[in-house]
C-alpha positions in Angstrom: 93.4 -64.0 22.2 95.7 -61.7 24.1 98.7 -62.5 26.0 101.6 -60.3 27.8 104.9 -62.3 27.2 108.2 -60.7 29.5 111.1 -62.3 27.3 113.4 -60.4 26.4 111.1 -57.7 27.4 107.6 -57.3 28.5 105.7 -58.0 25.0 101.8 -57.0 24.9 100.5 -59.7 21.9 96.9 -59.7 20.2 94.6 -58.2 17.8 93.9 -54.5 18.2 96.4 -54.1 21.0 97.6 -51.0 19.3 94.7 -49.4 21.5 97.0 -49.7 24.3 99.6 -47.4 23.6 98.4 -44.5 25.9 98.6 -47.2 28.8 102.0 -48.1 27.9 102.8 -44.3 27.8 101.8 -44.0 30.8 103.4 -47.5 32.4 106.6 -45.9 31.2 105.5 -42.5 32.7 105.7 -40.8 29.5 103.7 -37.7 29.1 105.2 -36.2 25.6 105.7 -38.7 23.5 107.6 -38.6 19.7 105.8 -40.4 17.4 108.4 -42.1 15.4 107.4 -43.8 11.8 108.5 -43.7 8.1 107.3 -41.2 5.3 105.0 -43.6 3.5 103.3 -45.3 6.5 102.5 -41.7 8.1 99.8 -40.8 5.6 97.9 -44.1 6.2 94.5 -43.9 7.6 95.2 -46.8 9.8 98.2 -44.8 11.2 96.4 -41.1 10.8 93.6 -42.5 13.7 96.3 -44.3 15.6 97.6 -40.9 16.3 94.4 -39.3 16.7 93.7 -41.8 19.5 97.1 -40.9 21.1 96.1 -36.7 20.8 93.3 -37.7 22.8 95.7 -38.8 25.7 98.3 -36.5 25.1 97.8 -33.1 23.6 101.7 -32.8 23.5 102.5 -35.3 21.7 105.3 -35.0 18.2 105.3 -36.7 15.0 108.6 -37.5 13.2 108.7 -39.0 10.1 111.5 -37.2 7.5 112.8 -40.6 6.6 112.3 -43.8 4.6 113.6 -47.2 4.1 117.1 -48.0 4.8 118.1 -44.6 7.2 121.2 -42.9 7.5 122.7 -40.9 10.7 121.1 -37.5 9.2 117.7 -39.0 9.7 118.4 -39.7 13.6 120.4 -36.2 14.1 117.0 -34.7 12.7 114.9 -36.6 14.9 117.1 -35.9 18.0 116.9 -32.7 17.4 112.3 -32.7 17.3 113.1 -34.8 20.3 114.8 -31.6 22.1 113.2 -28.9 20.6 109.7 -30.4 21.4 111.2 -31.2 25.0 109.7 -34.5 24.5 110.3 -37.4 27.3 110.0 -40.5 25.4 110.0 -42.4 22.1 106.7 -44.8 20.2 108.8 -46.2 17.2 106.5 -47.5 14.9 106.4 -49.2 11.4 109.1 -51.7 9.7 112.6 -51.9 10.3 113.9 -48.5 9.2 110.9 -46.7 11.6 111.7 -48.7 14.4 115.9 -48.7 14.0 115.3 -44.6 13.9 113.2 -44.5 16.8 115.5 -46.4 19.2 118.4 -44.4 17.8 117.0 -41.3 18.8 115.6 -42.1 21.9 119.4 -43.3 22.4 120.8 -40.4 21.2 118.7 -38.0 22.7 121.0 -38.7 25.6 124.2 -38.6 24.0 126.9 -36.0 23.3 129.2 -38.0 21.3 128.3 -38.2 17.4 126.2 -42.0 16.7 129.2 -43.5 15.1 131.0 -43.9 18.5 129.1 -46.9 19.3 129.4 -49.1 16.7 128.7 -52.6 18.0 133.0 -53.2 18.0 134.4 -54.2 21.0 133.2 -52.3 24.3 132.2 -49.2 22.4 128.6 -49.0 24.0 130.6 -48.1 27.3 130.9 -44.7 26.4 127.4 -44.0 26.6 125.3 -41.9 29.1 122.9 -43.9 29.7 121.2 -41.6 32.7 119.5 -39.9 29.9 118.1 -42.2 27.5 114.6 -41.9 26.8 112.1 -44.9 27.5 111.0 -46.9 24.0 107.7 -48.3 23.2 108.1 -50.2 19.7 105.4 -51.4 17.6 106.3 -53.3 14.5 104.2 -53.8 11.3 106.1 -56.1 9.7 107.4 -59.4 10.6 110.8 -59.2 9.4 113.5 -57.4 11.3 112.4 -58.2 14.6 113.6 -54.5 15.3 111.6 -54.5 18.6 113.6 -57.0 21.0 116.6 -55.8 19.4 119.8 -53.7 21.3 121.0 -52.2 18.3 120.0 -50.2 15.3 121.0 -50.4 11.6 122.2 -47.1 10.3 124.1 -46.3 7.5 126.8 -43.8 7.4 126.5 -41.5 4.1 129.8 -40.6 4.2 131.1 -44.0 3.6 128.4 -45.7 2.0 128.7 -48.6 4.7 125.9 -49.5 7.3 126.9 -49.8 10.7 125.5 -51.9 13.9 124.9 -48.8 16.7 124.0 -51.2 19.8 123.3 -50.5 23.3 121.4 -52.7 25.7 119.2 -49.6 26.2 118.3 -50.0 23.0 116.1 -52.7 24.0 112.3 -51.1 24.0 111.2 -51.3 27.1 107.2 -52.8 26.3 106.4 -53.9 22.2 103.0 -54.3 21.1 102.7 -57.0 18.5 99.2 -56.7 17.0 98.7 -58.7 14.0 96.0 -56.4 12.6 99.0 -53.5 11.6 100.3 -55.9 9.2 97.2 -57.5 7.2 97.7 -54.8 4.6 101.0 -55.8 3.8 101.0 -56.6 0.2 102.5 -60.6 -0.2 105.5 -59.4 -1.7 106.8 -57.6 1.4 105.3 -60.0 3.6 107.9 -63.0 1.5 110.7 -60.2 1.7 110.1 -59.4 5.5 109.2 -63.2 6.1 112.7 -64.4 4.9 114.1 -61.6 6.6 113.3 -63.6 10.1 113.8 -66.5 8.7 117.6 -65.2 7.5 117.7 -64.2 11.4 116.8 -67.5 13.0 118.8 -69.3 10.9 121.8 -67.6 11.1 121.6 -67.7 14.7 120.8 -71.5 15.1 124.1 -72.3 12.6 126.3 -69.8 14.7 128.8 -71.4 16.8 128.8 -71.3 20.6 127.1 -72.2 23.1 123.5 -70.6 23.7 120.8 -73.2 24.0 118.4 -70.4 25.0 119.0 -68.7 21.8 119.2 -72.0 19.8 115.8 -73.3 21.2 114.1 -69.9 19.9 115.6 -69.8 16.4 114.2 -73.7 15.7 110.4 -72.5 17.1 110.9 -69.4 15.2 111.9 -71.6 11.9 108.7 -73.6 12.4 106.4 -70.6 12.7 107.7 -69.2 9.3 107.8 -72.8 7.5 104.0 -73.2 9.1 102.9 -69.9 8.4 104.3 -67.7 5.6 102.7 -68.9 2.2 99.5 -68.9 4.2 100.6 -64.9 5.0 101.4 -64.4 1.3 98.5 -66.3 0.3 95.8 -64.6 2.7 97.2 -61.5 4.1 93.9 -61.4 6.5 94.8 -64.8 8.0 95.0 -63.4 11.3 97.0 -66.6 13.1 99.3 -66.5 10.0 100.1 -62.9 10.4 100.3 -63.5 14.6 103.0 -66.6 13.9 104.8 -64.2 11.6 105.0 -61.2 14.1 106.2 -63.6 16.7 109.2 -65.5 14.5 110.1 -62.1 13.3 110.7 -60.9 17.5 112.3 -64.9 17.6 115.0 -64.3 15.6 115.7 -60.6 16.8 116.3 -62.0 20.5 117.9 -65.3 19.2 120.6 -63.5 17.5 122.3 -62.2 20.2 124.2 -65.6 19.8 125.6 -64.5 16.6 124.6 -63.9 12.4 126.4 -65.0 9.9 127.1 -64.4 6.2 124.3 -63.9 4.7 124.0 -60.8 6.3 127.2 -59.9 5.5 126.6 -59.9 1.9 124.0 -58.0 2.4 124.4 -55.1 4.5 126.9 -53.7 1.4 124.2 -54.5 -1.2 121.5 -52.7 1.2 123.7 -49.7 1.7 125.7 -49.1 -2.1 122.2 -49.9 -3.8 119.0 -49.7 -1.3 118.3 -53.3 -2.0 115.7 -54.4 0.8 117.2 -56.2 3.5 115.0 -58.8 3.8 115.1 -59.9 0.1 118.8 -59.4 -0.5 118.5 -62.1 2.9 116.8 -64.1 0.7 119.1 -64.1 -2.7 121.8 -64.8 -0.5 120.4 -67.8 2.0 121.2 -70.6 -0.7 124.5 -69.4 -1.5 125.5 -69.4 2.5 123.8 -72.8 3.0 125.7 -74.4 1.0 129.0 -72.8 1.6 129.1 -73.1 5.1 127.3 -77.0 4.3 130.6 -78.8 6.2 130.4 -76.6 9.3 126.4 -76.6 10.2 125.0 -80.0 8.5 125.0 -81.8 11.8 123.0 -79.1 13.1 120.7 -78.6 10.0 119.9 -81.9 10.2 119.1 -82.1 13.8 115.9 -80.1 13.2 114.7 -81.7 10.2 112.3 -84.1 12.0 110.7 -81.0 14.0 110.4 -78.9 10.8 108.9 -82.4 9.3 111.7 -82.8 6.6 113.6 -85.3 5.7 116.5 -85.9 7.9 119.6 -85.1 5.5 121.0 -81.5 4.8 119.7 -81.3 1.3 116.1 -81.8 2.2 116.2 -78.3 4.0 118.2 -76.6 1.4 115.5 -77.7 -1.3 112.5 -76.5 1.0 114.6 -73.4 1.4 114.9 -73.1 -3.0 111.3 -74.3 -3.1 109.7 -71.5 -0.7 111.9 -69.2 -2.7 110.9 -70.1 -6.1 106.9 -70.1 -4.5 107.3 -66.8 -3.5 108.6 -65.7 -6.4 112.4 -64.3 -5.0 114.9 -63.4 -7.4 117.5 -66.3 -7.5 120.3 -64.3 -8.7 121.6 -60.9 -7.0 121.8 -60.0 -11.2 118.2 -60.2 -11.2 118.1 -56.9 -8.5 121.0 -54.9 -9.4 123.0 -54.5 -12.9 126.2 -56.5 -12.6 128.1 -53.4 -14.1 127.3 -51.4 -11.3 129.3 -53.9 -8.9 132.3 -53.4 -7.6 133.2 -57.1 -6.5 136.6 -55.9 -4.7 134.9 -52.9 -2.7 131.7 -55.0 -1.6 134.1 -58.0 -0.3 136.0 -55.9 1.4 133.0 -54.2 3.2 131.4 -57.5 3.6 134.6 -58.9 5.5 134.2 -56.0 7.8 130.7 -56.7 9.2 130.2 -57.6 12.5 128.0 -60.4 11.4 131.3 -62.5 9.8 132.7 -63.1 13.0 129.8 -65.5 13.8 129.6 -67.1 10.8 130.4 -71.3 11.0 133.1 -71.0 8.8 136.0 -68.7 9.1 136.0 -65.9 6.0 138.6 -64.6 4.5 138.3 -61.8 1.2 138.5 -64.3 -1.0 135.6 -66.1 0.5 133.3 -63.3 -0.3 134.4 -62.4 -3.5 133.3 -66.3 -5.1 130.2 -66.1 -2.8 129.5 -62.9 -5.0 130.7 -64.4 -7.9 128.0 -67.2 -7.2 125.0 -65.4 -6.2 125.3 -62.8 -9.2 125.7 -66.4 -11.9 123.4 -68.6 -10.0 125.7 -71.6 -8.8 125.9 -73.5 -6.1 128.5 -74.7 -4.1 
């Protein structure tokens, strides 16, 4: 089956839609595109005759790829600067996360004269943008994690501090994303749980934020089913095509459904991402419990709300054990001591970073230093609150 979808942007959805990237070049009146994508995913074969498709259509076409997981801002200066020198006029970000955060930066900042930092999601920042020369986006995903695509920001982290840092822009927004379920069936089950608890870290975060967004609230609980209905069957058989389409879709959910907010799962784990290159997704995972239960007084109303959709039983600590069970099946670390040596923390400096991330300020409960030191503290022993 294939299916166009316009929210929050015009989605093209189906098996082997990948095909139709030199149409949506051309929608988008692109003529020279940069082919944006990570170091490991470039020497694929699957990706190798995705771009000789697209030299077919366009004989100008760039490839940029000096980059891998977890980018900094030297990776979108040096794509910028291919962008420019190869006078290209638009942007196909392609892969996981990293690939697709670096190829919305640049397409930003190929417009830009101030340096990236400037417009860190704080406050009206994105305001001092140019946005008369921001090059058009075309995003295709293959994971289902970050949901990347129908996001207005990018995750970059500054090497100079060590911290990662939220650039966003509503420009940011690709402007068509091809979800084809087909790019991911090769990915192996362990990133598929990592990347799969990444979205679910996103809808759930954004369904527990306060405010009021039923928009976004009524996408994070669809996008919760999809990944309760559809991930051990992903992990199980990566070639279950309707697995892998459910997936792709919850992964988009929770991108557009946090624009109501995050929480503090991710920030615990932005500073672990950053000071050790911890994947996002499974450092999500470590931490989900540990949140839960902290912020237990503040969201089990709405926890248990959704229970009877998710078919659960309706109390709070039916979902946290179907979240410990899926986490145990898939075989995720319970303990942040199990993915990086507790001697190598620095519990004060990772607080302190942690505090700082623009995902606290959504979180149910108010945090304060102190708060993020014991949640720390319980995530590298094990306890629960």
């Amino acid at each position: 089956m294939k299916s166009n979808w316009n929210y929050p942007t015009s989605i093209w959805v189906g098996e082997n839609r990948v095909t139709d990237l030199p149409l949506a070049c051309k929608n988008l009146k692109i003529k020279k595109p940069l082919f944006v994508t990570d170091k490991d995913l470039i020497n694929l074969p699957m990706v190798k005759k995705i771009i000789l498709n697209l030299k077919k259509n366009f004989q100008g076409i760039r490839i940029f790829s000096n980059f891998s997981g977890n980018p900094v801002g030297q990776n979108v200066e040096e794509g910028v600067e291919e962008f420019k020198n190869s006078s290209c006029d638009g942007v196909i970000a392609f892969g996981g996360g990293s690939g697709i955060d670096v190829g919305k930066a640049v397409a930003f900042m190929s417009g830009q004269s101030r340096p990236i930092w400037d417009f860190e999601d704080v406050g009206d920042n994105w305001k001092k943008a140019d946005e008369n020369n921001i090059a058009p986006i075309i995003a295709v995903p293959t994971t289902a994690g970050t949901g990347s695509e129908t996001g207005r920001a990018s995750a970059i982290i500054n090497k100079k501090t060590g911290v990662k840092k939220i650039i966003f822009h509503p420009k940011f927004l690709p402007s068509v994303v091809i979800l084809d379920p087909v790019l991911t069936i090769d990915l192996s089950p362990r990133l598929t749980a990592a990347t799969g608890m990444d979205a679910l870290a996103h809808n759930l975060e954004a369904f527990c934020a306060p405010g009021f967004h039923p928009m976004a609230d009524g996408i994070a609980i669809e996008g919760i089913k999809l990944i309760k209905k559809s991930l051990l069957t992903a992990v199980n058989n990566g070639k279950d095509i309707q697995a892998r389409s459910d997936l792709l879709a919850a992964a988009s959910m929770g991108s557009t459904s946090f624009q109501k907010g995050l929480g503090a799962i991710h920030s615990l784990s932005h500073p672990i991402n950053s000071q050790f290159n911890v994947h996002h997704g499974l450092s999500n995972a470590i931490f989900m419990p540990y949140v839960l239960t902290f912020n237990k007084k503040f969201i089990e109303k709405r926890i248990v709300s959704i229970c009877d959709y998710l078919n659960l039983d309706k109390n709070f600590d039916s979902f946290l054990n179907w979240i410990l069970d899926l986490r145990k099946t898939l075989k995720i670390p319970n303990k942040l001591s199990d993915v990086v040596e507790v001697n190598k923390i620095n519990i004060d400096k990772l607080s302190q970073m942690a505090l700082e991330d623009p995902s606290t300020a959504t979180n149910p409960k108010k945090m304060t230093i102190d708060d993020m030191k014991i949640l720390y503290e319980y995530s590298l022993s094990g306890k629960l609150f």
